[in-house]
N, C-alpha and C positions, 0 to 999 in steps of 0.2 A: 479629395479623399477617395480611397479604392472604395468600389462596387461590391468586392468580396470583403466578407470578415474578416478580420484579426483574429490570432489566435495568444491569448494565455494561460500557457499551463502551469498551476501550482503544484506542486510536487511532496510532498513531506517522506518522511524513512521511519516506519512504525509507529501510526498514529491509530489510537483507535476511534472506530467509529463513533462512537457512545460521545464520546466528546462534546459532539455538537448539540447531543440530546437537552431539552430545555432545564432539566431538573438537574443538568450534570454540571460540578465547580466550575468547570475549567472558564476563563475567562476569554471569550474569540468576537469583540464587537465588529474585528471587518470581517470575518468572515459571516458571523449572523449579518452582516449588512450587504454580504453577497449572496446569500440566502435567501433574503429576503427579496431580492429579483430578480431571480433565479427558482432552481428547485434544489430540494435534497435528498438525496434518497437514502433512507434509512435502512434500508436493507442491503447497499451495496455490499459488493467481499469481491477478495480476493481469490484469484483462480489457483494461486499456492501461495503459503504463510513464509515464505523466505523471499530475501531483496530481487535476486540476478534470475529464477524464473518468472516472478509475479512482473519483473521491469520489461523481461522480452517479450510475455503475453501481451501487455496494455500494449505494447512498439508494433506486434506482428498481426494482433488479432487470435492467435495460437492459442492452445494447450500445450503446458510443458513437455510433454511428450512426443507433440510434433515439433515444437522449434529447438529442441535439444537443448535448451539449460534445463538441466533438470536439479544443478544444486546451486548454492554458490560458488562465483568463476574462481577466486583466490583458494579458494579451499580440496581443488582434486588434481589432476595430472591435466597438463595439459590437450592430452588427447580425450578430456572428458568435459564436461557442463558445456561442450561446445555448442555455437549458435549457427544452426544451418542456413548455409549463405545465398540460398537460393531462394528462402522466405520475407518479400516485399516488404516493408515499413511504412505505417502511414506518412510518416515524414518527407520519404519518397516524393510520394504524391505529391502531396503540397510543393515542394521544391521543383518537380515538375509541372507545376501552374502556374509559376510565377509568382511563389511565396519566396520572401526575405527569411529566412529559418536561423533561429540562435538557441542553443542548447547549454545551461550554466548548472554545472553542478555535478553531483553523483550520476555515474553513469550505470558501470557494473553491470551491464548487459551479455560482453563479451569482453578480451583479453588488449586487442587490439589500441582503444581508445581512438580509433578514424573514424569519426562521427561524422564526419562526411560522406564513408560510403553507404551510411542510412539515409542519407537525408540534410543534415543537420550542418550547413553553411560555414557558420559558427559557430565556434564552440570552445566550451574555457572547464575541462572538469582535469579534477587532481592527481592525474600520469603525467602532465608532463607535455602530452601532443598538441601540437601546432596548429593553428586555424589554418580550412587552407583558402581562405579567402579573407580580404580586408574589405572593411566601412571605413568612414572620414573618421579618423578621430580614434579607433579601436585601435588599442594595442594588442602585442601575442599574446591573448588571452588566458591561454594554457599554460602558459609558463608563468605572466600573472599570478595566476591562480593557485600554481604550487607553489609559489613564494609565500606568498600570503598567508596558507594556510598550514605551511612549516613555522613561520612564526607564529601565527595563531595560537597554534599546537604546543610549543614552547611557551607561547604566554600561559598560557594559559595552566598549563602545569605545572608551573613556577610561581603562580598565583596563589594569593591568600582565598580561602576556602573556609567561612564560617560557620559552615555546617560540611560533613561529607561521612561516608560513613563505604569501609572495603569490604569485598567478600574475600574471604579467610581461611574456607574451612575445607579442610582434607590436606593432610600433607602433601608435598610435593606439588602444590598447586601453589603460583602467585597470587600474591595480593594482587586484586584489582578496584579501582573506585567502582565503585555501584550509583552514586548519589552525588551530586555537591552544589554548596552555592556560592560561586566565582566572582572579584569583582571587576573580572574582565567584560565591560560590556558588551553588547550582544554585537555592536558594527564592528567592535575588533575581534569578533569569534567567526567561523565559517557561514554562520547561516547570514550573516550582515556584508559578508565579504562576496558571497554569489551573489545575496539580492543587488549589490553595487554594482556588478558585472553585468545586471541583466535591465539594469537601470540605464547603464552607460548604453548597451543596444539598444535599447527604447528613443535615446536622445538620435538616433542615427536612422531609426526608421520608422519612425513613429508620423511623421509629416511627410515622408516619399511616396510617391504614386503607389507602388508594391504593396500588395497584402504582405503581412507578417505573420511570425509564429515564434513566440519567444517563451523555451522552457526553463524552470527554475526549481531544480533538483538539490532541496534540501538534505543535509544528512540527520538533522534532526526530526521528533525528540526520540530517536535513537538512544537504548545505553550504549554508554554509564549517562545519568540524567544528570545533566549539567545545566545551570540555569543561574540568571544575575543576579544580584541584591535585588534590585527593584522589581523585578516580575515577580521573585519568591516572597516579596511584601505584600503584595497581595493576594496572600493566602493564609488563610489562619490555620498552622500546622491540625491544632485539636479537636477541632470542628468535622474536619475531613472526616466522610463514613465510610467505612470500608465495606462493602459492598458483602455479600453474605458468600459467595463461594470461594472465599478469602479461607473460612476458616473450614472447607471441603476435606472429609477424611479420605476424597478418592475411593471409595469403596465400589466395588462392581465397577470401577475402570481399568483400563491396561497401566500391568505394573512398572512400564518405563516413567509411566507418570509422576508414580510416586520417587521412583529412584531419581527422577530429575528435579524433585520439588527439594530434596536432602538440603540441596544447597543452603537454602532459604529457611528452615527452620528455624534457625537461633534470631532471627528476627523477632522482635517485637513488636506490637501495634505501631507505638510511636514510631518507630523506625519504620513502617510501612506507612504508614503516615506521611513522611517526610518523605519519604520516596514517590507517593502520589504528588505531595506538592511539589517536588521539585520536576515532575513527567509533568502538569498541568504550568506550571509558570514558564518552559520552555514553551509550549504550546500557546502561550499567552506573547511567548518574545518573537516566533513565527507568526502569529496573527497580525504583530504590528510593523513587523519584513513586510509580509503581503500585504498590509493595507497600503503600506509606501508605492510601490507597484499601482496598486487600485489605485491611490491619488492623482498617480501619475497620469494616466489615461483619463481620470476626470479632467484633471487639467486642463489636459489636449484638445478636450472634445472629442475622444477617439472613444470613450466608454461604451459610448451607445452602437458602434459599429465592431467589436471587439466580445467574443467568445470565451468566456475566464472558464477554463477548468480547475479544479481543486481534488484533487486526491492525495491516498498512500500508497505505499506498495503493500503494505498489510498491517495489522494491528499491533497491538503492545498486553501482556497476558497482565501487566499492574499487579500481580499478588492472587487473580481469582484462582482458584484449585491449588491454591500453595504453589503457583508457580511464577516467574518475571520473562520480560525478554518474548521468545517464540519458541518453535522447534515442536519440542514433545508433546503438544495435545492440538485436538482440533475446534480450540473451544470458539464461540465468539468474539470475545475480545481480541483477536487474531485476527478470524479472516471479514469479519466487519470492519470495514473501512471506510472513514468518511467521503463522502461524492459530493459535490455540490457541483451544478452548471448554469452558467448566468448567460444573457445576451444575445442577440437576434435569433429568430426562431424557435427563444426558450420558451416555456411561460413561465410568469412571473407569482413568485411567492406563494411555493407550492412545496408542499413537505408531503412525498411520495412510498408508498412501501411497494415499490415494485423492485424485484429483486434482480438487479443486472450485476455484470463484475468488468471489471476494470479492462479486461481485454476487448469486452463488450466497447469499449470507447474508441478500439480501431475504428472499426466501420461508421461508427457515428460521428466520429469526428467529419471524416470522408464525407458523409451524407450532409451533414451540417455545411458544409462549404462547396458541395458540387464537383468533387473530385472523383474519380476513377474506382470503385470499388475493388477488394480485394478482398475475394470471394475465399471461402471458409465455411466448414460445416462446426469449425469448434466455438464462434461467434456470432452474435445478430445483433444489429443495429438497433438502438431503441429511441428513436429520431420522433418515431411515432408516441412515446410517449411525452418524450420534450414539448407537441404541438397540440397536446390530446390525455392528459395525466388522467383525467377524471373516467373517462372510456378506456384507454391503453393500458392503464397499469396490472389488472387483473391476468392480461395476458404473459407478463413476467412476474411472476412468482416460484420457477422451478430456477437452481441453479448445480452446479456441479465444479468442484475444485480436487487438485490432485497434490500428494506430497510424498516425493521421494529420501526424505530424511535427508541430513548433510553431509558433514563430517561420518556420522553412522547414518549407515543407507536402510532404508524403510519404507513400505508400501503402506500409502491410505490412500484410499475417497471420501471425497465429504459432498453430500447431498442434500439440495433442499427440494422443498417441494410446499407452497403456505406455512404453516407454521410447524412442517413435521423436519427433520433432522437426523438424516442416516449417515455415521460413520464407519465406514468398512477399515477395520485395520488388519493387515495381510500379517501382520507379526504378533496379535493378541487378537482377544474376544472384541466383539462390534460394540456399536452404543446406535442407541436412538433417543433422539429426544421431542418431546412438544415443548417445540419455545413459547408456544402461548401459554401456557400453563407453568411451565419450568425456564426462565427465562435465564436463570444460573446455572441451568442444565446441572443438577445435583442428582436426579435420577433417571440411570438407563434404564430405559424398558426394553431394550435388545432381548432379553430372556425372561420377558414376561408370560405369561399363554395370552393374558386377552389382547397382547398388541404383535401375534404372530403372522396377522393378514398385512399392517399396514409395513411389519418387516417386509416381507416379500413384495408388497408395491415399490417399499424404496429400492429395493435391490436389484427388481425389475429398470426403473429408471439408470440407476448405474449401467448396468449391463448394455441400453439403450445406446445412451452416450459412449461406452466403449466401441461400441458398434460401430455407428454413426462415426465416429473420428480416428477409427484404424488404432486404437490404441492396443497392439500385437502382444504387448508384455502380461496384459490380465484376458484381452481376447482368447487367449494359447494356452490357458491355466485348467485345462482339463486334465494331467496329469493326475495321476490318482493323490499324491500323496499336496498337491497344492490346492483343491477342491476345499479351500477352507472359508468360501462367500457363505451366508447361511442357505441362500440357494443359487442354482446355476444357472449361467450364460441360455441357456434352453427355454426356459420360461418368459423368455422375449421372442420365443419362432412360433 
């Protein structure tokens, strides 16, 4: 057995945090069972609420703004969300140590799909591209892969669907499903067909001298929420609470909010009901993907020598502020994402509120296995809290994330700091909130009087981080008629 760790990374595509909270339905026994020897941290997020920047931050260690995706890559000009080729990957590393590296699943980083020139050995995600290296026994993975999940895809929507429910409304707009429950089981759906892919790599390096690193890039519970007989059976549609900023009139927030919640109106409880169990029962048929994984390595006897990572690229909004999906707000359930990390050097059975974000897990990763760092002033390692939760954690409590809108391009900041919560939005009025108090965030106090000082502390902290990581586009915003922070870049000299 190698001297160095293994690496597995779990991966999901809009999962929220809240999930793994104890009081919350969703059903996740291997994940609570990788929890529980491990840590979680409840406060993770996202450094941006869209897939193709939040996927190249966790890869580079970046802020969107230095590694150029700034939106998602299918959706602008080619000469745009481009991924600057001159910014290192931790995968790199590892594959420069003498790691065996295998990469399965959604990618969405950049246009390309040579996941080799990251890092990533092998690799099987759905363009089409070629591994460019063979193990005993792997086939072209890539091509695989698109087969598979063209039929999948066709199965699946030619499938009987006992429940499913379209969004409808605005002419000129297609139907599209929102909801459904399929009885395409879950191994012949995509999330059963990567975990098989990354299953097959495990039988090929799992007993080899070589450390490994095997990622597994879900694209669920992504919508439309699609989920099987059997996972949506363990859920009792009536039961489900909908959570209180479910029924948010938006008041004193920015008015994109409300123009993008339109959609969702004609909803009813029960239908938002059924849409949380059918988000929570995929999430139950990913827990038992990954527990197959986790078994595997108990198997082996490779568990206890092996690094399990579990994240998302950002949250799922479920109904709160009348809205679904991402995009138009900066709420919680967005950029709270669940973290969990299990295995040497972690400690064991520790539920953390230290507030780190996902790109935060470059350099940690790095740190965790004795590899080469790659230095960054937009991330820091929190290695020290893996070894140290109970002393370390207090020191991460500030975070900072950025969103450049998608399809329609838009300027936010989102800032924490303990339990305080500042969002700069460049295109509307700000919000602040105390999540300790407001944990629905239902009310801005952005234009309160008595919370005018700890405005300007958070804004101080923005500005800080703009600083600190060159970020030229809000740096440069002195211009008389862009001067719309509540206070200026100045109150940091």
């Amino acid at each position: 057995m190698t001297s160095k760790p293994n690496i597995l990374f779990l991966m999901t595509d809009q999962m929220q945090g809240r999930v793994l909270d104890d009081l919350n339905p969703c059903k996740t026994p291997n994940i609570d069972r990788l929890a529980a020897r491990g840590m979680r941290f409840t406060r993770a997020y996202t450094p941006n609420a869209v897939c193709s920047p939040a996927r190249a931050s966790l890869m580079t260690g970046l802020l969107p703004h230095n590694h150029g995706v700034l939106w998602v890559t299918h959706s602008v000009d080619d000469d745009q969300g481009m991924l600057r080729n001159d910014k290192p990957h931790w995968a790199q590393r590892l594959s420069g140590s003498g790691y065996k590296t295998g990469y399965f699943g959604k990618w969405h980083i950049e246009r390309s799909g040579e996941l080799d020139r990251f890092g990533w050995q092998i690799f099987a995600e759905p363009l089409g591209n070629q591994a460019t290296q063979s193990l005993t026994d792997l086939p072209e993975l890539s091509a695989k892969l698109t087969k598979l999940e063209q039929k999948s895809k066709a199965l699946v929507n030619s499938s009987n669907f006992s429940i499913e429910m379209n969004l409808d409304r605005n002419e000129g707009y297609s139907d599209s499903r929102f909801y459904g429950v399929t009885d395409v089981p879950p191994e012949e759906r995509p999330l059963g067909i990567r975990t098989q892919l990354a299953m097959d790599f495990l039988d090929n390096v799992i007993d080899a001298d070589d450390p490994w690193c095997c990622f597994v890039s879900l694209i669920e519970p992504h919508d439309p929420f699609i989920c099987g007989e059997e996972a949506f059976s363990k859920y009792d549609v009536d039961s489900l609470e909908l959570q209180p900023n479910v029924f948010d009139n938006l008041q004193g927030r920015p008015g994109i909010y409300k123009k993008a919640a339109q959609i969702f109106d004609k909803m009813n409880d029960h239908q938002k009901q059924e849409a949380m169990a059918c988000y929570y029962a995929n999430i139950s048929e990913i827990d038992e993907q990954f527990g197959r994984l986790i078994d595997k390595l108990d198997d082996s006897g490779q568990l206890e020598n092996t690094i399990i990572v579990l994240t998302s690229d950002h949250g799922e909004l479920l109904g709160s502020h009348g809205l679904y999906t991402k995009n138009f707000t900066a709420a919680e359930e967005i950029y709270n994402i669940p973290m969990v990390l299990a295995g040497p050097g972690i400690a064991q059975g520790v539920v953390t509120d230290a507030r780190v974000g996902s790109h935060d897990l470059c350099p940690t990763i790095l740190d965790l296995v004795g590899c080469d760092q790659i230095e960054s002033a937009d991330s820091r390692s929190f290695l020290s809290v893996l070894e140290d939760p109970i002393n370390e954690s207090v020191k991460f409590q500030t975070g900072y994330a950025e969103f450049f809108g998608g399809r329609m391009i838009l300027t936010q900041r989102v800032v924490w700091n303990g339990q305080w919560k500042f969002v700069f939005n460049g295109f509307d009025f700000d919000e602040l909130y105390d999540l300790e108090n407001d944990p629905y965030e239902l009310n801005n106090l952005a234009y309160d009087p008595q919370h005018q000082e700890k405005l300007k502390e958070m804004t101080a902290q923005m500005w800080q981080v703009i600083k600190d990581t060159n970020d030229g586009s809000l740096a440069n915003s002195n211009y008389p008629s862009m001067r719309v922070a509540p206070y200026g870049p100045m109150i940091i000299d």
